[in-house]
C-alpha positions as CSV (number, residue, x, y, z in Angstrom):
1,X,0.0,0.0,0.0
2,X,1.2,3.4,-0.8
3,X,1.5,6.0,1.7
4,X,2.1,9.0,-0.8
5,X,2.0,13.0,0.4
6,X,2.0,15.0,-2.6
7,X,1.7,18.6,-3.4
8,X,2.0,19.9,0.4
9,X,4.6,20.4,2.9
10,X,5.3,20.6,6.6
11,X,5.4,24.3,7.0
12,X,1.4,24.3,5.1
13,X,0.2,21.5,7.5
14,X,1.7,22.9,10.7
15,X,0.9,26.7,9.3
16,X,-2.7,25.4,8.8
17,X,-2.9,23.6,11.7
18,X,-2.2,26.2,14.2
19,X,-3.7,28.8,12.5
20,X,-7.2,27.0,12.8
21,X,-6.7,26.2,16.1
22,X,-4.5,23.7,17.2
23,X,-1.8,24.8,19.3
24,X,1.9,23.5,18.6
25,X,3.1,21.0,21.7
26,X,-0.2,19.5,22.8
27,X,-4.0,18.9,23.4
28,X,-6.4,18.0,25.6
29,X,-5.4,16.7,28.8
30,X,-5.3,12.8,29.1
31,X,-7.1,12.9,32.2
32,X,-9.8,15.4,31.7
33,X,-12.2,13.0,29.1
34,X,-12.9,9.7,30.6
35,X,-14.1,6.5,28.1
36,X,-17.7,6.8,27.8
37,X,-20.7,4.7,27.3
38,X,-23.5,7.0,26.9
39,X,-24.2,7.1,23.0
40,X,-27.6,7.4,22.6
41,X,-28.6,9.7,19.7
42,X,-25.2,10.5,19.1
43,X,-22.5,9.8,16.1
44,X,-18.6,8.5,15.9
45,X,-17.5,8.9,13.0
46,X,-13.9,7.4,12.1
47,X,-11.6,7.8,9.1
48,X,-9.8,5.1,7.7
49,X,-7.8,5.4,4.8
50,X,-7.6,2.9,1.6
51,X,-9.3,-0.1,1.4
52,X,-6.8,-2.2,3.6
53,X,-9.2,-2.8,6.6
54,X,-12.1,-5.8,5.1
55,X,-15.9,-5.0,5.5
56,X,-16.2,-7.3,8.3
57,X,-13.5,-5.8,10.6
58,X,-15.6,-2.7,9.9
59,X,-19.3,-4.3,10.5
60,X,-17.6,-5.5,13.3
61,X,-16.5,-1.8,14.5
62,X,-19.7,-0.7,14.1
63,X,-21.7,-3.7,15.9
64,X,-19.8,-3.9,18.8
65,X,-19.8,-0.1,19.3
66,X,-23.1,0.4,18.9
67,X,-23.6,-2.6,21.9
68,X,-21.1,-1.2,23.8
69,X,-22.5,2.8,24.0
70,X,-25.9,2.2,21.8
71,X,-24.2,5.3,19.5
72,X,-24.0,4.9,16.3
73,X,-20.2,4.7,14.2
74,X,-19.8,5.7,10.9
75,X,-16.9,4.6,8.8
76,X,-15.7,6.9,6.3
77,X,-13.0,5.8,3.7
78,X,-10.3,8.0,2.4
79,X,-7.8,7.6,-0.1
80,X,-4.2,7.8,0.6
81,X,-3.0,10.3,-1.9
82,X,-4.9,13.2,-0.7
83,X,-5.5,12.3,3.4
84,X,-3.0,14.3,4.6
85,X,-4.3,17.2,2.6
86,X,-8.0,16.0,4.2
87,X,-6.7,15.7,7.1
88,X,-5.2,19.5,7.6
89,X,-8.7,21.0,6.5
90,X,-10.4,18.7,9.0
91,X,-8.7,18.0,12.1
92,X,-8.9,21.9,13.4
93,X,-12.5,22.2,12.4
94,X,-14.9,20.9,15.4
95,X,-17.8,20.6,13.2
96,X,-16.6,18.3,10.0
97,X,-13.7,16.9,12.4
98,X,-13.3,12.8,12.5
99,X,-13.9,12.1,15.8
100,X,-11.1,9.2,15.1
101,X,-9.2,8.4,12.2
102,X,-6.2,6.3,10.7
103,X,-2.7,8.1,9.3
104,X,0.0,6.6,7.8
105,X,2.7,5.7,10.4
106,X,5.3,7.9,9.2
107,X,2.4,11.0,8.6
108,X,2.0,11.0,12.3
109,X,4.4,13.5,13.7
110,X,3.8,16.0,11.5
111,X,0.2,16.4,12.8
112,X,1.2,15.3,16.9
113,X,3.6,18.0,17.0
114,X,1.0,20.9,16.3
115,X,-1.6,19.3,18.8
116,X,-3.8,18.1,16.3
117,X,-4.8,14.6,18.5
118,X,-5.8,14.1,21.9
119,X,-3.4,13.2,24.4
120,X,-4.5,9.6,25.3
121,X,-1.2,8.6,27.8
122,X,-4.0,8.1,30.5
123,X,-5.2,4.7,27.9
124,X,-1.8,3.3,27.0
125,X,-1.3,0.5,29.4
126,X,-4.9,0.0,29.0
127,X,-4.6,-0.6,25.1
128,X,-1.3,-2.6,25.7
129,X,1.5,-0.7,26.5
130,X,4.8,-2.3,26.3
131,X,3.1,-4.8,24.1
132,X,1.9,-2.2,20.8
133,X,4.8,-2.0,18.5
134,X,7.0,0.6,20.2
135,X,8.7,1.8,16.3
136,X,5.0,3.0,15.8
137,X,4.0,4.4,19.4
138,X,7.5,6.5,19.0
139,X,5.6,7.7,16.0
140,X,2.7,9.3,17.9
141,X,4.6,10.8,20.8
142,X,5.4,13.9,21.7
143,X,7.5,15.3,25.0
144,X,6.6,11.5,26.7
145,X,3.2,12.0,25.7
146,X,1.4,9.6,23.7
147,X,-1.5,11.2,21.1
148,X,-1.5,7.9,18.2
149,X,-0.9,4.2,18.6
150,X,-0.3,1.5,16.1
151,X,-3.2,0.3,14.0
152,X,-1.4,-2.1,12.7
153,X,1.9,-3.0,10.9
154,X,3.0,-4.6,7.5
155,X,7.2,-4.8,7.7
156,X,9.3,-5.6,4.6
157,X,11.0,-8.9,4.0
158,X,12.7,-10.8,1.0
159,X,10.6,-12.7,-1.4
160,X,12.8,-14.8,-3.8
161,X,12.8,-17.5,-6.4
162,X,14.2,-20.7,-5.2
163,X,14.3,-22.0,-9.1
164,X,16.6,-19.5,-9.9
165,X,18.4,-19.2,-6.8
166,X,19.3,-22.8,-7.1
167,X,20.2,-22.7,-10.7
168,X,22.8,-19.9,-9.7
169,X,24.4,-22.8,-7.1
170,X,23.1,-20.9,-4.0
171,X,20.4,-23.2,-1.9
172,X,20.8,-21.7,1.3
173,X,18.9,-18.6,2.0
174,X,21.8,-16.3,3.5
175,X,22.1,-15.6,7.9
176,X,24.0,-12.6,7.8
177,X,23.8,-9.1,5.5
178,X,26.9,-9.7,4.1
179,X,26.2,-13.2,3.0
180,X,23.0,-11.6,1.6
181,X,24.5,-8.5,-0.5
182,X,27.0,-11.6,-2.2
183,X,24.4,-13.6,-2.9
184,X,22.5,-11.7,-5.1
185,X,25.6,-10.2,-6.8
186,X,26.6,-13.9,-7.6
187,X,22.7,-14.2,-8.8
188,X,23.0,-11.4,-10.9
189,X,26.3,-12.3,-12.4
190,X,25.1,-15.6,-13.0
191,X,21.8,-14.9,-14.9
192,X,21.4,-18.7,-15.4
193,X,18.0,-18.2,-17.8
194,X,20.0,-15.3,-19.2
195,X,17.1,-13.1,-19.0
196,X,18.1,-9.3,-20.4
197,X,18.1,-6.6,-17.8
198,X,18.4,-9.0,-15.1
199,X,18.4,-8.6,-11.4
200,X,20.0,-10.9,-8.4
201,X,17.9,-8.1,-6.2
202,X,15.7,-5.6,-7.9
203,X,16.0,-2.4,-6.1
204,X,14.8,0.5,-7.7
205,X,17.1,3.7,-7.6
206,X,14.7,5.9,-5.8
207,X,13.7,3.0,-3.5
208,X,14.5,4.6,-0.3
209,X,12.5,2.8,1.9
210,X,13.7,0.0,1.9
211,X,17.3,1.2,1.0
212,X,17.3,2.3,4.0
213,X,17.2,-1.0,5.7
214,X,20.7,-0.9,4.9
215,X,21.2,2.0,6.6
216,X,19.9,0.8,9.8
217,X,21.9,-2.5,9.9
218,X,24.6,-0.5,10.2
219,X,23.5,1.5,13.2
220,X,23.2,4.3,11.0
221,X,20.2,6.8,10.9
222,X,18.5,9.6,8.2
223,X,18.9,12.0,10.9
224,X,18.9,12.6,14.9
225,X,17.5,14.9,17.3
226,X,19.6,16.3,20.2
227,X,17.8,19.3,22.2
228,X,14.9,20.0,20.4
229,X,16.8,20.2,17.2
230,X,17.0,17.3,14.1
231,X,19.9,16.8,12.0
232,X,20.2,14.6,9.2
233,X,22.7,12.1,9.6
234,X,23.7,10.8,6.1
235,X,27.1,11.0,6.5
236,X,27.4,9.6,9.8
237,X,30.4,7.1,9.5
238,X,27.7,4.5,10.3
239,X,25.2,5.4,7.7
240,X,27.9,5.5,5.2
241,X,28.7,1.5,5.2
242,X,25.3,1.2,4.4
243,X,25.1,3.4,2.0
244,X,28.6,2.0,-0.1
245,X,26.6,-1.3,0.6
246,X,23.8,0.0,-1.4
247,X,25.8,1.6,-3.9
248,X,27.3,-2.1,-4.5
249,X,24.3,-3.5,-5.0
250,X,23.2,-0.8,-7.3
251,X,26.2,-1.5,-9.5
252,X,26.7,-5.1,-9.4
253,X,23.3,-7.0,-7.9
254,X,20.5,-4.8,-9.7
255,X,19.0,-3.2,-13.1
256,X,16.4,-1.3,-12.1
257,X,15.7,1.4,-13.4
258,X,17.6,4.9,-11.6
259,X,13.3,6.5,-11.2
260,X,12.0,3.5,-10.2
261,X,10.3,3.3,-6.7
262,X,9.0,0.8,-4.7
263,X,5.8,-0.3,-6.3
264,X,4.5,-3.5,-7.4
265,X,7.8,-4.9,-7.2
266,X,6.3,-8.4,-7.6
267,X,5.8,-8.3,-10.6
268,X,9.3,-8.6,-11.2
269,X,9.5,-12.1,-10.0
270,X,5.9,-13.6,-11.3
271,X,6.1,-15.5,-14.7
272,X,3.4,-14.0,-16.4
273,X,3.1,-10.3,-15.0
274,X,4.1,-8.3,-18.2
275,X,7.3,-6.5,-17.8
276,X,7.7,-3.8,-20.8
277,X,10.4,-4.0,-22.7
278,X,11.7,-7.0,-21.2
279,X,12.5,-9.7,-24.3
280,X,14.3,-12.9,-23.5
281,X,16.9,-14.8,-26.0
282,X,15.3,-18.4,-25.4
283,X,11.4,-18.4,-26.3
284,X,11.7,-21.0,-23.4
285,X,11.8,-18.4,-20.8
286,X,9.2,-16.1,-19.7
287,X,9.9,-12.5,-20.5
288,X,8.3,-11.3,-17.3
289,X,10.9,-13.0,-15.1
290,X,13.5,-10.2,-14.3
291,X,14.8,-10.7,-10.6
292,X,15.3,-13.4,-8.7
293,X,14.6,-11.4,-5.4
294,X,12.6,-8.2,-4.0
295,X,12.1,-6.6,-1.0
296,X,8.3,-5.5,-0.2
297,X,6.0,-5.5,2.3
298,X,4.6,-8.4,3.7
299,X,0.7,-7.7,2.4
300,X,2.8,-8.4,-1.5
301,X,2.5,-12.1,-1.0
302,X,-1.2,-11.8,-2.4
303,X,-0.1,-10.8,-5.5
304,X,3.0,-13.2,-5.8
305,X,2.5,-17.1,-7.5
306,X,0.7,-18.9,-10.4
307,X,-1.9,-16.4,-11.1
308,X,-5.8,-18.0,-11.4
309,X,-9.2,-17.3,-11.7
310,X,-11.4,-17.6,-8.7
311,X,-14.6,-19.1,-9.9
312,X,-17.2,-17.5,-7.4
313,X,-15.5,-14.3,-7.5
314,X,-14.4,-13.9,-10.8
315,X,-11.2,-12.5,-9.3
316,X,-7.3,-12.7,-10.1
317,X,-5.7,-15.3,-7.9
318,X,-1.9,-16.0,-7.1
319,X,-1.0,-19.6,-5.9
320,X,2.4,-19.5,-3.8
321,X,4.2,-22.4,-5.2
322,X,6.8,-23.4,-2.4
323,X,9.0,-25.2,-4.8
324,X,9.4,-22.2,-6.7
325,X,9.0,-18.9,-4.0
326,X,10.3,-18.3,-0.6
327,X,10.7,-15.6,1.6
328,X,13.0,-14.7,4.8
329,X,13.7,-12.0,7.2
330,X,16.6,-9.9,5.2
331,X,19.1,-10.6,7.7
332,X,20.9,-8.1,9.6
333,X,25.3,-8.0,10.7
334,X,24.8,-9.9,13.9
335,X,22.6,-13.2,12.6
336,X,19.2,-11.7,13.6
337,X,16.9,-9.9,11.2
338,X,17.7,-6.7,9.8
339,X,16.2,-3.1,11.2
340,X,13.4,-2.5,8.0
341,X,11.4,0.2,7.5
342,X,8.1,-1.0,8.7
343,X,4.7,-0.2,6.6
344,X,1.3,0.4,8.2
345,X,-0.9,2.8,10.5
346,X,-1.4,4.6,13.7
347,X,-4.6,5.7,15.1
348,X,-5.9,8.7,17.1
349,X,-8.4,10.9,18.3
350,X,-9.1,14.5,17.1
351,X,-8.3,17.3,19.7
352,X,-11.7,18.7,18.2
353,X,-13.6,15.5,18.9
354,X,-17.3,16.8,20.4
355,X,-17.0,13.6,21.6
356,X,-14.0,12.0,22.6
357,X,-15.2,10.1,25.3
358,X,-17.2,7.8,23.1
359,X,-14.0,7.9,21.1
360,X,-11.7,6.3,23.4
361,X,-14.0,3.3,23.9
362,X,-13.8,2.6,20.2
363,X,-10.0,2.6,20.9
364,X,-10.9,0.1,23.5
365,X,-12.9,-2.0,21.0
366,X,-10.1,-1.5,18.7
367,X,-7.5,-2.7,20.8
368,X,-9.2,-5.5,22.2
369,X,-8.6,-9.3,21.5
370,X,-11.3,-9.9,19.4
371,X,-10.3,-7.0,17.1
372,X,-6.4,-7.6,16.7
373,X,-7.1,-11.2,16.5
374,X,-9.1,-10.4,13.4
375,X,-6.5,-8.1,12.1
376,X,-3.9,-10.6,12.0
377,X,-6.8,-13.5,10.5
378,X,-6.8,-11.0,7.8
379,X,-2.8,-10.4,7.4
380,X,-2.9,-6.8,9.4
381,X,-0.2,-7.4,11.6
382,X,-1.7,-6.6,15.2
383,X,-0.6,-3.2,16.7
384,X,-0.3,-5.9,20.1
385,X,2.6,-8.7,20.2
386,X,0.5,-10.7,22.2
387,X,-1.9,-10.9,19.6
388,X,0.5,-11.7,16.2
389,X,0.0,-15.6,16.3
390,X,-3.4,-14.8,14.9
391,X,-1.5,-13.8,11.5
392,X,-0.5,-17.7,12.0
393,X,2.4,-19.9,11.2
394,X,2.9,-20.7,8.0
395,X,6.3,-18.6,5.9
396,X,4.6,-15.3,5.4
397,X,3.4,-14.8,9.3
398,X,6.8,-15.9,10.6
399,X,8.9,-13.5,8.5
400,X,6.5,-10.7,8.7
401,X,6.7,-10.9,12.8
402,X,10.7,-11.5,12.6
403,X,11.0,-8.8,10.5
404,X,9.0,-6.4,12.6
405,X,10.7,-6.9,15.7
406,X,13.5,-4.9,14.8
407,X,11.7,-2.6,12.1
408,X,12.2,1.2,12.7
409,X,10.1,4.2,11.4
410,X,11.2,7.9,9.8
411,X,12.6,9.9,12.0
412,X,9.6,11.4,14.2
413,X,10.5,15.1,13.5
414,X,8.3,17.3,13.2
415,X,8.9,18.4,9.7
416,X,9.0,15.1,8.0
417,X,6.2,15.2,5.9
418,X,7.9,18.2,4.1
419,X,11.1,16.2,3.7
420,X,8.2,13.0,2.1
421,X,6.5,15.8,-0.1
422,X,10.1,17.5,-1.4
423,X,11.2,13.8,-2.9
424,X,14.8,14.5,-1.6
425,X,15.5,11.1,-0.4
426,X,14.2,9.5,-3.5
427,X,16.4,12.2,-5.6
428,X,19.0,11.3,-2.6
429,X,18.8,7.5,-3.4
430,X,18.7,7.8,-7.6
431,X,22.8,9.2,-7.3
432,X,24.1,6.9,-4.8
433,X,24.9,4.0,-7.3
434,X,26.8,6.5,-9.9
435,X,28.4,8.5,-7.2
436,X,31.7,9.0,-7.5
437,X,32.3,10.6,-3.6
438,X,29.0,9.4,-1.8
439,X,30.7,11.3,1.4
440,X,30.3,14.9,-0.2
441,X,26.8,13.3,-1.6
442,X,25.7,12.8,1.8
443,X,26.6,15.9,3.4
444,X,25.1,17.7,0.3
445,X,21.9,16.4,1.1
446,X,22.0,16.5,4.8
447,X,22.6,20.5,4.5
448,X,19.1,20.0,2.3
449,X,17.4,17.5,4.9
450,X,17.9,19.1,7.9
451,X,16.3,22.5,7.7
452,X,13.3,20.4,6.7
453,X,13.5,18.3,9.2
454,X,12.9,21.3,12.1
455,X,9.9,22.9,10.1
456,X,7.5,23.7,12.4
């Protein structure tokens, strides 16, 4: 899913923000609105954004609220290319306000740094504390204060074609980064269906977020805060071996394309996904094959495998053949999986809410067993740890939850969405593979990044 802020920046959200009435720092006190059961004759409304959440986690939403206050809930959907634009024309305003509403993880400082959510610290151990996914808590917290929480979580992790893999003379899936970055060069160089444009790891050049996994095996960071103040940190000796790691693999493991992004990536390692352009030398092999391994979030598995018709339905199906697919955690330096930069939602409640006590027991409902359960029945990962066997056991659940126990977000500053909307990192990302002094590179960018980064 694609979580994609266009034609807006920090400054205009925060500006807006304020301007209309929500003050920079904070909101409502935690302790002054209590959860609330009397709903008769009144409305929730909630905002959730794409289509990610199925009808029946909604019907349920809106059953079980109505039996728990006897108010009604109304779902809204919004679509992710304009909700943070939605978002800063309706959080300040009382009357077309969502009383709750979903965000993209990484969109969530921008608008808990102005005090555009309630402060809801008095319902964290209640909703699960220690146990929500702390990557995406750090997302909604401001000055030790907590105003969004996980919805739930979709981290990246390697999907890769065992056929070719093995045809290449490599049958072990690799334990350690370094393992992994020679494996797919070796892939690459190999090309054993000698397929044009070939990839051992298809990483597009301005594929930043999961380059950046890279980056944070290393210990390394996009930027840092110290005082109040961020500073981007893309020369930081640690971000750099990252960063030359990436620029290997760029020059030796993949053919992407310099513009290309991370989107539908799978279709890179299907057989009959069309690939334009892509010809092959023996009418034996498929001309959409191009990589032998991608990195995407764990929700891609739906649209990896044999593709079919389902006969109810109607509908395009994939059929994950294990003899051909597999998928792993991309390991990190010291044998355990790999920091990645973790996909999904956080929640909250509008400072503007007229009724934010009914509002925090839909939180409850949300964050109760019966909901995260059925997230991770439907391949949500839960926002709850205690709660992520429900995604089950079979290859995809084990190395989404491995991979999400290390994942990181953005950095939470305040001014991220304008560094999002400006494209720098994926401008950022498109030179490191023909750099010729990535050092000078990253500080030229950092001097870019960093007043961003502080835009209040």
């Amino acid at each position: 899913m694609k979580r994609k802020i266009a034609g807006v920046t920090a400054v205009a959200l925060a500006s807006a923000l304020v301007l209309a009435g929500c003050s920079t720092g904070g909101s409502t006190s935690s302790g002054s609105v209590a959860a609330s059961t009397d709903g008769r004759g009144k409305t929730v409304t909630m905002w959730l954004v794409g289509a990610d959440t199925p009808d029946k986690l909604r019907s349920y939403l809106v059953d079980e609220f109505h039996k728990e206050t006897k108010g009604t809930l109304t779902i809204q959907q919004q679509d992710w290319g304009d909700i943070v634009t939605k978002l800063t024309t309706a959080l300040p305003d009382k009357n077309n306000t969502p009383d709750v509403t979903e965000m993209g993880n990484t969109q969530s400082p921008t608008f808990t740094n102005v005090g555009a959510f309630l402060d809801i610290s008095d319902m964290y151990s209640e909703l699960g504390g220690s146990k929500l996914l702390q990557s995406f808590v750090d997302a909604g917290k401001v000055g030790g204060k907590n105003y969004t929480l996980p919805y739930y979580f979709g981290s990246r992790y390697v999907f890769y074609r065992k056929d070719v893999w093995a045809k290449a003379g490599i049958t072990v899936a690799p334990t350690t980064l370094d393992q992994f970055n020679k494996d797919v060069a070796t892939i690459a160089s190999a090309n054993p269906d000698n397929i044009p444009n070939f990839s051992g790891l298809y990483l597009g050049g301005q594929d930043w977020r999961d380059g950046i996994s890279w980056i944070f095996a290393n210990g390394g960071d996009i930027a840092s805060e110290s005082n109040g103040k961020w500073t981007a940190t893309l020369d930081d000796p640690k971000t750099m071996v990252g960063l030359k790691q990436l620029q290997a693999i760029y020059q030796n493991a993949s053919k992407a394309p310099n513009d290309a992004k991370d989107s539908n990536q799978y279709i890179y390692i299907n057989d009959d996904d069309a690939i334009p352009g892509a010809t092959a030398t023996d009418p034996t092999t498929p001309v959409s094959l191009s990589a032998a391994t991608i990195m995407a979030p764990g929700w891609a598995h739906w649209s990896i495998g044999t593709k079919g018709t389902d006969a109810a339905t109607g509908k395009v199906t994939r059929t994950f053949d294990d003899s051909i697919y597999g998928v792993f955690p991309l390991p990190g330096n010291d044998g355990k999986p790999a920091p990645v930069f973790a996909g999904g939602s956080n929640i909250g409640i509008s400072a503007k809410s007229k009724n934010p006590g009914l509002a925090k027991t839909l939180l409850k409902i949300m964050f109760g067993k019966t909901y995260q359960t059925m997230l991770g029945q439907n391949g949500l990962g839960p926002a709850n740890s205690d709660y992520t066997s429900s995604l089950g056991t079979d290859e995809f659940a084990t190395a989404l939850i491995q991979s999400a126990e290390n994942s990181k977000l953005t950095p939470a500053a305040p001014g991220w969405a304008s560094v999002e909307a400006s494209s720098v990192l994926e401008e950022f990302f498109s030179k490191i593979g023909t750099s010729t002094d990535l050092r000078a590179l990253a500080k030229e960018y950092d001097a870019k990044i960093t007043p961003m980064l502080n835009s209040k």
